[in-house]
C-alpha positions as CSV (number, residue, x, y, z in Angstrom):
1,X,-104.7,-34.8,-94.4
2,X,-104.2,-30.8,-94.9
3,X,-106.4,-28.8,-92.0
4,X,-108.2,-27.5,-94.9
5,X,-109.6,-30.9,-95.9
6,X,-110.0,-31.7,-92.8
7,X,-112.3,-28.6,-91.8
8,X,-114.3,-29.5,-95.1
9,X,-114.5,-33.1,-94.0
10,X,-116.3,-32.1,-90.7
11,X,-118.4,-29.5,-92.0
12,X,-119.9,-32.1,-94.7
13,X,-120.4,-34.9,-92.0
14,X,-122.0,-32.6,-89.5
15,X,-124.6,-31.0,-92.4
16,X,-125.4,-35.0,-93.3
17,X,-125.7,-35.7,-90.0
18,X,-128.4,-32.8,-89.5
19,X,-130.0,-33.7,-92.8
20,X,-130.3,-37.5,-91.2
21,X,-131.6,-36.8,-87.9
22,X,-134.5,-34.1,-88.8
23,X,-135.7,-37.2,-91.2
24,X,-137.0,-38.6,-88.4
25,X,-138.8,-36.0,-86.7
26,X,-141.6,-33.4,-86.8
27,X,-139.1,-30.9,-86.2
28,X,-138.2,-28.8,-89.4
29,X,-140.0,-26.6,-92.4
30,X,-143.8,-28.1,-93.9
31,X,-145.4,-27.3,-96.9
32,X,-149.3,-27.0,-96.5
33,X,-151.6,-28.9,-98.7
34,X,-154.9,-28.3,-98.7
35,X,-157.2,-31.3,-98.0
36,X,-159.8,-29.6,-100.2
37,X,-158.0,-28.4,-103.2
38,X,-154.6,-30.4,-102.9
39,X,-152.8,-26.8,-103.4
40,X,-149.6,-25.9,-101.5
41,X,-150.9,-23.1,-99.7
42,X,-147.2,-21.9,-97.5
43,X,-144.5,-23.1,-95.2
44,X,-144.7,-23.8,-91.5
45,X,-141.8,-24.4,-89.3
46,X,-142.5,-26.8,-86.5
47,X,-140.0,-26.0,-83.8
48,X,-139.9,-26.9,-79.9
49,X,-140.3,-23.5,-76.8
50,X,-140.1,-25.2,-73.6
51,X,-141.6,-29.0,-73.5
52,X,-144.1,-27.6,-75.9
53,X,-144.3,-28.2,-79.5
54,X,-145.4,-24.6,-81.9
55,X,-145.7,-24.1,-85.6
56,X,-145.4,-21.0,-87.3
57,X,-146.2,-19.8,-91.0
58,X,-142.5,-18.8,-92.9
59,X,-143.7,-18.7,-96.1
60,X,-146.7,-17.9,-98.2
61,X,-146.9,-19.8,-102.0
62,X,-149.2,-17.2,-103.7
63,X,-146.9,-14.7,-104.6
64,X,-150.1,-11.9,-104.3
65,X,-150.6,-13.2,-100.5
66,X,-147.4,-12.2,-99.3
67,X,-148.6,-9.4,-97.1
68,X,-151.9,-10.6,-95.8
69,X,-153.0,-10.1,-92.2
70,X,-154.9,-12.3,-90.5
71,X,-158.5,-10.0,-89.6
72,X,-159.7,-13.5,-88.3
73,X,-157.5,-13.6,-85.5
74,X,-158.5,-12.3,-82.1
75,X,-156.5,-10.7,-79.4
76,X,-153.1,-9.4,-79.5
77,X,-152.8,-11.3,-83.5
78,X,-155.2,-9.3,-85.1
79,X,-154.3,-7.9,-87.7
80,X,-150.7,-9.4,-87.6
81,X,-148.7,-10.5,-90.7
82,X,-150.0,-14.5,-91.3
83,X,-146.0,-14.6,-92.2
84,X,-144.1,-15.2,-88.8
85,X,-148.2,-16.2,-87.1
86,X,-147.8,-19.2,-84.8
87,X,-150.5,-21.7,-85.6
88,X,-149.5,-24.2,-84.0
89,X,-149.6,-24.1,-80.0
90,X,-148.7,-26.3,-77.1
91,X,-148.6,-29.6,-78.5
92,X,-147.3,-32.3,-76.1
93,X,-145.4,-35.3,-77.3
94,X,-146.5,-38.7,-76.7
95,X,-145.1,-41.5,-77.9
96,X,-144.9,-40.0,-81.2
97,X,-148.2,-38.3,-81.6
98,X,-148.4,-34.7,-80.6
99,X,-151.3,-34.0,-79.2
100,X,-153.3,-31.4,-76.2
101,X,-152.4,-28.2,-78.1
102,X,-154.2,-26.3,-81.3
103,X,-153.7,-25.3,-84.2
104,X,-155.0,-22.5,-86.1
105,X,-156.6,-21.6,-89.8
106,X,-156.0,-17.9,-90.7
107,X,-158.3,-18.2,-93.6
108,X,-161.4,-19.6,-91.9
109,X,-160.7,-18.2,-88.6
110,X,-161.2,-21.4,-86.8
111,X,-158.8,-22.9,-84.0
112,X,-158.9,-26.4,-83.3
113,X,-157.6,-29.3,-81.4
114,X,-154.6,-30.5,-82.7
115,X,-152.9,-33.7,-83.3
116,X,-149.9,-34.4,-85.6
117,X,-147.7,-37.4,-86.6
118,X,-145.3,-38.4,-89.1
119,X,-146.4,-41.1,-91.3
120,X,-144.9,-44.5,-90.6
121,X,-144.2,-45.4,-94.3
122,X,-142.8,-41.7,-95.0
123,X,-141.1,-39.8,-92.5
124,X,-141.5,-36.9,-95.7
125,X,-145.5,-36.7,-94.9
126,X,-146.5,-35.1,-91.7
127,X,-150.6,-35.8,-90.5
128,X,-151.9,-32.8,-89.2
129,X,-155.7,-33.2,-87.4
130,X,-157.8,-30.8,-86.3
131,X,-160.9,-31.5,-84.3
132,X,-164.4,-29.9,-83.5
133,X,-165.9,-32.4,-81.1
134,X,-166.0,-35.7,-82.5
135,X,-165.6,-34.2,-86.3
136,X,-161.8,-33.9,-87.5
137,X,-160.1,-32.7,-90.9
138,X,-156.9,-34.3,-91.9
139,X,-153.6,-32.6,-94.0
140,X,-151.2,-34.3,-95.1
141,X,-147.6,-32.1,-95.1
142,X,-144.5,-32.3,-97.4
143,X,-140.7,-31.9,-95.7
144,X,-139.3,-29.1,-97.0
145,X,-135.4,-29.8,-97.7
């Protein structure tokens, strides 16, 4: 084999391989759905910092939302883009529910204790629960390829 179809060869078995192992986990790029209005709403990026587990918006759907600010946040993200806004924070893995962190809604300016999970029957859905005490709201999340 030439060293040309060779380099080809690798390069298509590596991105495959990549493909195969993010199947598997939270880690990767999430379109919202609304549990209200079953309307994509934007992208979040679930990535690891640390031994902690953080989600952060990469994308907005509504074309005329594209360079909104979130004037519900508090502190030092007041007033920052929602684009590039972490809102997901230190989640903590355990045995394959991510849990002990929070996640944040821009639009209602609530934060709330988190817990996420890929669905057994789908590794394509992602279960994203936020809690107020004993009360919870559930999204379900769509891989983005």
């Amino acid at each position: 084999m030439k060293i040309r179809q060779t380099v080809v060869y690798i390069l298509f078995l590596t991105l495959a391989m990549q493909g195969f192992a993010q199947e598997g986990t939270i880690f990767g790029k999430w379109k919202t759905v609304d549990d209200e209005t079953g309307e994509a709403k934007s992208t979040v990026e679930i990535y690891k910092k640390g031994d902690k587990v953080f989600g952060k918006v990469v994308a907005i759907t509504d074309p005329d939302h594209q360079n909104e600010i979130c004037d519900k946040c508090e502190g030092e993200e007041k007033n920052t883009p929602i684009i590039g806004l972490e809102i997901i924070k230190n989640l903590e893995e355990d045995d394959g529910e991510y849990s002990g962190g929070t996640v944040f809604d821009p639009e209602k300016g609530k934060k709330y204790t988190a817990k996420i999970w890929l669905d057994k029957k789908d590794p394509s859905i992602l279960h994203l629960r936020g809690y107020v005490a004993i009360f919870y709201r559930t999204q379900d999340w769509i891989r983005v390829e």
